[in-house]
C-alpha positions in Angstrom: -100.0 29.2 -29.8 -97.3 27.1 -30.6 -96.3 25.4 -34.4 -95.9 22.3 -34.1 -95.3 21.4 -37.6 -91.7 23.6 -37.7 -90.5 21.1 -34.7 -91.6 18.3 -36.5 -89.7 19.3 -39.4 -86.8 19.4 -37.3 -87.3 16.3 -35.9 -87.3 14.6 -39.2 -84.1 15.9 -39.8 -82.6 14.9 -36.8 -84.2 11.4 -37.2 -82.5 11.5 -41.6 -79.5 12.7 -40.5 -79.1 10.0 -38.0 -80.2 7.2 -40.3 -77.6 8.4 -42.5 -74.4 8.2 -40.2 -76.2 4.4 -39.2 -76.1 3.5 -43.0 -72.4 5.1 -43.6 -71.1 3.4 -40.4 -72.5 0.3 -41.7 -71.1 0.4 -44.7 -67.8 1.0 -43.7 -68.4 -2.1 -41.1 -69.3 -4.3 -44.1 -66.3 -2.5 -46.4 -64.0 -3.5 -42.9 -64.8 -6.9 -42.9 -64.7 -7.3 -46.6 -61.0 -5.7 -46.7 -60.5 -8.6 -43.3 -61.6 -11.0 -45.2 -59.3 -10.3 -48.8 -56.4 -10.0 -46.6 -57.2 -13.3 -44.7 -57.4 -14.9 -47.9 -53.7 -13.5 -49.5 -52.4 -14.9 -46.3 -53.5 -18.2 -46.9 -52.5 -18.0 -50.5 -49.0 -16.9 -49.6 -48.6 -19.6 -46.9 -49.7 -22.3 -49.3 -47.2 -21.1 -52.0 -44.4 -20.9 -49.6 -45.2 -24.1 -47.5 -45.6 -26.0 -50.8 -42.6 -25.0 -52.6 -40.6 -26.1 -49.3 -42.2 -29.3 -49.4 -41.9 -30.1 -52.6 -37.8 -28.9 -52.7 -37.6 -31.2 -49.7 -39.6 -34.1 -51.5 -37.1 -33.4 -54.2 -33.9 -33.7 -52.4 -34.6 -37.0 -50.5 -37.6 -39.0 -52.6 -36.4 -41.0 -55.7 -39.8 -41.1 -56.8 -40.5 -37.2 -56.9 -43.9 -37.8 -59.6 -45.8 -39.8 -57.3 -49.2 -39.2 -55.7 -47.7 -38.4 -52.1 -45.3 -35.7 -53.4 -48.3 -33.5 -54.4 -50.8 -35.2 -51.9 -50.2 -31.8 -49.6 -50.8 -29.6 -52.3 -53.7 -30.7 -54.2 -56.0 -31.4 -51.1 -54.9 -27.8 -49.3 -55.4 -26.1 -52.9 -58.9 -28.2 -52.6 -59.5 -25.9 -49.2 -57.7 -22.6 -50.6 -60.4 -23.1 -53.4 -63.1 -23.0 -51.3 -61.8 -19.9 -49.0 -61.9 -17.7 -52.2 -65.1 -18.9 -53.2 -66.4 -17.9 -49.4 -64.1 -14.6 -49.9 -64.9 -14.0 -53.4 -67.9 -15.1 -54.3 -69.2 -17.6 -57.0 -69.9 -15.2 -59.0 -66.1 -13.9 -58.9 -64.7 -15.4 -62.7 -68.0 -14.8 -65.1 -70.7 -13.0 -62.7 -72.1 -9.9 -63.8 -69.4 -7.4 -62.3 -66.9 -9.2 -64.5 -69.7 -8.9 -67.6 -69.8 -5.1 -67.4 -66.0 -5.3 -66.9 -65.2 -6.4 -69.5 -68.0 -4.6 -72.1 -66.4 -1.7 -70.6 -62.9 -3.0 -71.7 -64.3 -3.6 -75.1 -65.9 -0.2 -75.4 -62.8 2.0 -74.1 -60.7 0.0 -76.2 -62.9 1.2 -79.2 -63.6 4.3 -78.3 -59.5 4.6 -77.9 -59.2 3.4 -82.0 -61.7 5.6 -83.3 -60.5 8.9 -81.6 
């Protein structure tokens, strides 16, 4: 007679153990892309710093009116864009979500725990 139950057992495993790998290897997909997407985003931030700095040494140099609207034209509608890519990036939630909440209690509770030692 054969126990069934003890392969079954063993089965389950097999089957908890492979759900397992599926949700670390997902996870680390997700991580991946989130890391893909951070970089993608310091690039763009770094090319609009350097881009804009050029332009506006150039607009400098060779415009007598440097404070008009066109001199910055470049810069304010591209930061418009580089706003949005942080917000797709980042999140809304990024500046006062509830990460940033228990942040900063955190902050507030080391820093007195720190004074009263």
């Amino acid at each position: 007679m054969t126990n069934y139950s003890n392969d079954n057992q063993d089965n389950s495993k097999q089957f908890q153990k492979g759900q397992n790998d599926f949700y670390r290897e997902d996870a680390y997909l997700r991580a991946q892309k989130k890391v893909k997407k951070i970089v993608g985003f310091y690039w763009h931030l770094a090319s609009y710093v350097i881009v804009n700095i050029f332009l506006l040494f150039l607009f400098s140099r060779n415009n007598d009116n440097f404070w008009s609207f066109g001199t910055f034209s470049t810069a304010i509608f591209w930061g418009i864009g580089l706003l949005f890519h942080f917000i797709g990036t980042f999140g809304p939630d990024f500046f006062f979500g509830k990460k940033w909440e228990k942040r900063k209690i955190q902050e507030y509770l080391d820093k007195d725990k720190n004074r009263f030692k």
